[in-house]
N, C-alpha and C positions, 0 to 999 in steps of 0.2 A: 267446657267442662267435660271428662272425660264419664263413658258409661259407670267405670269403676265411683269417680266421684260421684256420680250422680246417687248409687244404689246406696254409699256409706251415709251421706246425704239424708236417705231417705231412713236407715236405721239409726243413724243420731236423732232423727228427728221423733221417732219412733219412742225412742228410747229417754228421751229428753221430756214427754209428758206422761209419763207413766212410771216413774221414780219417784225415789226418794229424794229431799234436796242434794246432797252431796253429789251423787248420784248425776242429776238432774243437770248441775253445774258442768260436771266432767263433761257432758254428753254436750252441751250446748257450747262447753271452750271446742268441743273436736267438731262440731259445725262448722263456728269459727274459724276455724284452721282452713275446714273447708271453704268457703265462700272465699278468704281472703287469699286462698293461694292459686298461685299462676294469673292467668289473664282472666278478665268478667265472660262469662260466656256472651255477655251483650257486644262486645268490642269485634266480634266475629259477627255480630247478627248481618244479613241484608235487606230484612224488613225493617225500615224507619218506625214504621208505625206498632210493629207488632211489639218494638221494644217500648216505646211511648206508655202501652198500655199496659204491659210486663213490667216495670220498675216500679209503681208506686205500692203496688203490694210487694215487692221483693223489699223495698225500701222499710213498708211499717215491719216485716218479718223483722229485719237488722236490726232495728228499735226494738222490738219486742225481744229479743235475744238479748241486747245490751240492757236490759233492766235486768236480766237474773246476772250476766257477768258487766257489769260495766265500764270494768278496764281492760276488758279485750282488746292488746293493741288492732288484730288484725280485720274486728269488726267494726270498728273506729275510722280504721282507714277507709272500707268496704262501704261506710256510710258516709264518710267523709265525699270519698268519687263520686257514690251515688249520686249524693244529693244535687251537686254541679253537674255530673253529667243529664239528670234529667231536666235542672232548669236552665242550662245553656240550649238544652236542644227541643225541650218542650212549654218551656213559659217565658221564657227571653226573646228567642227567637222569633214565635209566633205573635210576640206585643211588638218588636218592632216593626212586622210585618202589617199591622194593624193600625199603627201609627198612623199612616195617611189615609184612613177610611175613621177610625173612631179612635178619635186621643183621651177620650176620657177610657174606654176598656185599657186603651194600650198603657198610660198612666199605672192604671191598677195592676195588672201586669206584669209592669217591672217592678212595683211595690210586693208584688208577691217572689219576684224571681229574687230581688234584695233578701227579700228575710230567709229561704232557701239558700241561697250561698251562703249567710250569714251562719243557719244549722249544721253547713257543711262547714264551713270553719270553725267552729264547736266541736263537732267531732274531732277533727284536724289538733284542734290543741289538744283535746283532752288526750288523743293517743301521744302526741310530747312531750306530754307532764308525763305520761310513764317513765321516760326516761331523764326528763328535764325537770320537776317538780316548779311553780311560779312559771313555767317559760310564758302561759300568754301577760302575764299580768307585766313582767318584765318587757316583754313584746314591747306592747302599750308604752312603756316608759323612756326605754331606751333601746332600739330594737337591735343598733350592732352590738352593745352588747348581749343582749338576750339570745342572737344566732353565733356571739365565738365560742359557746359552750359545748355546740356542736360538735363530737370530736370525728377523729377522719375516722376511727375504726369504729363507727356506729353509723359509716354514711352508708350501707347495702342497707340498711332499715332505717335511716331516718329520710335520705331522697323522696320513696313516695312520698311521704307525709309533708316533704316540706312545699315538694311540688300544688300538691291539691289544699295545702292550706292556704299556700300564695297564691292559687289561681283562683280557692274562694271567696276570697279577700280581696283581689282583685277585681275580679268580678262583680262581687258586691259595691266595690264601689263605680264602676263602669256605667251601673243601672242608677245613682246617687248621683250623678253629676253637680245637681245642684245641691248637694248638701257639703257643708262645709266640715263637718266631723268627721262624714265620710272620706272625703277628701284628704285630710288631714292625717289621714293613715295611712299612704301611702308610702310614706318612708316604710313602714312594715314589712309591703309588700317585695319595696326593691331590698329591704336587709334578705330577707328571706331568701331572694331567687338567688341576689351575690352570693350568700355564702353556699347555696345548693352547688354551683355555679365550678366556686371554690374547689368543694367536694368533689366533684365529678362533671364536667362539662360536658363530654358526649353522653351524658347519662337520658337513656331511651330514645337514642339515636336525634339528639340533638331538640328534645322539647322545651331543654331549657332555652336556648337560645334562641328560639322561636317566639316562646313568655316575652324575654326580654327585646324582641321588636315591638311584641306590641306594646309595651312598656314605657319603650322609646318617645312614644306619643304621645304620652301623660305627662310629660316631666314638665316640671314647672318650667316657664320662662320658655319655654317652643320646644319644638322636636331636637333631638340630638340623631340628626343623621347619619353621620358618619357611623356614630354607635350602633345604628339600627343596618345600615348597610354589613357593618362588620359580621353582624350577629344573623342577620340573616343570610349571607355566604356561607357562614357555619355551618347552621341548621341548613340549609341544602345541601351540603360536601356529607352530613352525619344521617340527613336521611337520604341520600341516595335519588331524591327527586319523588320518592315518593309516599312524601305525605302531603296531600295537596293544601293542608289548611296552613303550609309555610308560605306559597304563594301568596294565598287569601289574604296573610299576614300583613305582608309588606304591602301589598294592593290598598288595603286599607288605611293602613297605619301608616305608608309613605305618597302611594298616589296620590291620593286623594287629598289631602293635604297639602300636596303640593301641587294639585291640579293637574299631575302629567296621567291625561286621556290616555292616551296610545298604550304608556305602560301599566295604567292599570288593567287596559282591555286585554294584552297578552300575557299577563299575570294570572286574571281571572282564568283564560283560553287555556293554560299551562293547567290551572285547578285540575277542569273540568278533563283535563288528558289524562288523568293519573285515574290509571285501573285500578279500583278498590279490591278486587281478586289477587292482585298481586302482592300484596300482603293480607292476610287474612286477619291476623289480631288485632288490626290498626282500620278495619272493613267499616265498621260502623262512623268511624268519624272521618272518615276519606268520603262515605255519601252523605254525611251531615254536612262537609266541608264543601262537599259540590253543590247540593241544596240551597245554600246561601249563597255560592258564585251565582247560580243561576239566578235565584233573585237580585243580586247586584246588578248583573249584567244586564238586567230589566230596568233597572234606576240609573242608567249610567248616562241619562240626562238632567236625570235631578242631582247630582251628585257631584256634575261638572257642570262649569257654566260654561267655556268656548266649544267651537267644532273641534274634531279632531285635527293635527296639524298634517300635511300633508309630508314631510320629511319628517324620518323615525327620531324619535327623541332621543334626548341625552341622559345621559345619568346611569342608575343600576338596569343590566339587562337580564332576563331572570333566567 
């Protein structure tokens, strides 16, 4: 966020409690504009923690804003990210880390990080029914229909939303494994990313594609490989190598699963190469992304049962 945003910022906000209603609205849509445009100032942070501690009141603010305007697409989305980016990186993460010291915390945990994605998928619709009136209830019903409504000349503002609704939705159900209704939404999630997909496939240097490995892994009846290879060659040609959580992806979603050691080890090793300074707007989740290699890379006996082999494997080389 630039000093000029910061200071309009600070005189919307100004201006936003000490009006009249009408007044009062205006003032808090031009916040709105602000917070939601360009990149999160958080997405640049380098302190992990100091963003930890900085979102959850940025986050009540965005709620306390959306009660006087409530259909602000832009605050919508603004809460929609929020709320997935703080509980992927501060209540998801640190329950499964937890997991093998205290399963009844880490349980509660993920039952908290679930209904947090869930709020971020709330937001996520409500900003699509601006444009889409019914889309989640359709969602629900029928979901490729519910996404062909989408038309192409509304994809520069419908991509976010569609991206952080699927990835909260996703999400959500990631931390549900065992619940079957959760489960069961999953067609949502793959309508959503296809038709994002559709829309725009290098759209933010290949995120989408990157979704859709890990995706891969969910599919009913086993992995789709091939699919997941595909898609992850994408997302590395569209980011350039670096975003490290493309690695992470497949390490995940294909090694491990399939047991090949070696390749998840020089997967993870690839994460942890990729300079977060070298891209700066992409900063915070390139060391959220290393964060996790590095605890992987600490489980990578629990997580594989052979030794390493001693000739390099076979299959995708990253």
């Amino acid at each position: 966020m630039s000093v000029t945003r910061e200071m309009a910022l600070a005189a919307c906000l100004t201006l936003a409690w000490g009006t009249g209603c009408s007044v009062k609205k205006y003032a808090i849509n031009q916040i709105g504009d602000i917070l939601s445009s360009g990149d999160s100032i958080y997405e640049t942070e380098e302190d992990i923690t100091l963003v930890g501690e900085a979102l959850p009141f940025s986050l009540k603010l965005v709620e306390s804003l959306l009660q006087e305007s409530p259909d602000h697409r832009g605050l919508l989305l603004t809460a929609s990210r929020g709320f997935v980016l703080y509980s992927y990186a501060y209540v998801d993460y640190p329950g499964e880390v937890l997991a093998d010291d205290d399963l009844d915390s880490a349980r509660a945990m993920r039952e908290r990080a679930r209904k947090l994605y869930l709020r971020g998928l709330g937001y996520g619709l409500r900003a699509l029914e601006q444009s889409y009136p019914e889309f989640g209830n359709l969602l629900t019903r029928s979901p490729r229909e519910a996404v062909s409504v989408i038309a192409e000349k509304d994809k520069a503002r419908m991509l976010p939303l569609l991206y952080w609704t699927g990835a909260s939705l996703g999400l959500a159900i990631s931390v549900a494994k065992n619940d079957a209704a959760m489960l069961a939404r999953l067609p949502e999630v793959e309508a959503i990313l296809d038709r994002a997909l559709e829309l725009d496939e290098t759209w933010n240097r290949g995120a989408l594609h990157e979704f859709r490995v890990t995706l891969a892994a969910s599919q009913p009846g086993g992995m789709d490989a091939e699919a997941m290879e595909r898609h992850y060659r994408r997302a590395l040609e569209l980011s350039r190598g670096q975003r490290a959580s493309v690695y992470l992806a497949y390490a995940e979603s294909h090694s491990v699963p399939t047991q090949n050691r070696s390749e998840f080890r020089s997967l993870v090793e690839k994460a942890l190469e990729v300079d977060p300074d070298a891209e700066p707007n992409n900063r915070l989740m390139n060391l959220l992304t290393q964060r996790r290699a590095e605890w992987l890379l600490g489980r990578i006996d629990d997580l594989f049962l052979g030794d390493e082999p001693s000739s390099p494997p076979q299959g995708v080389r990253p």
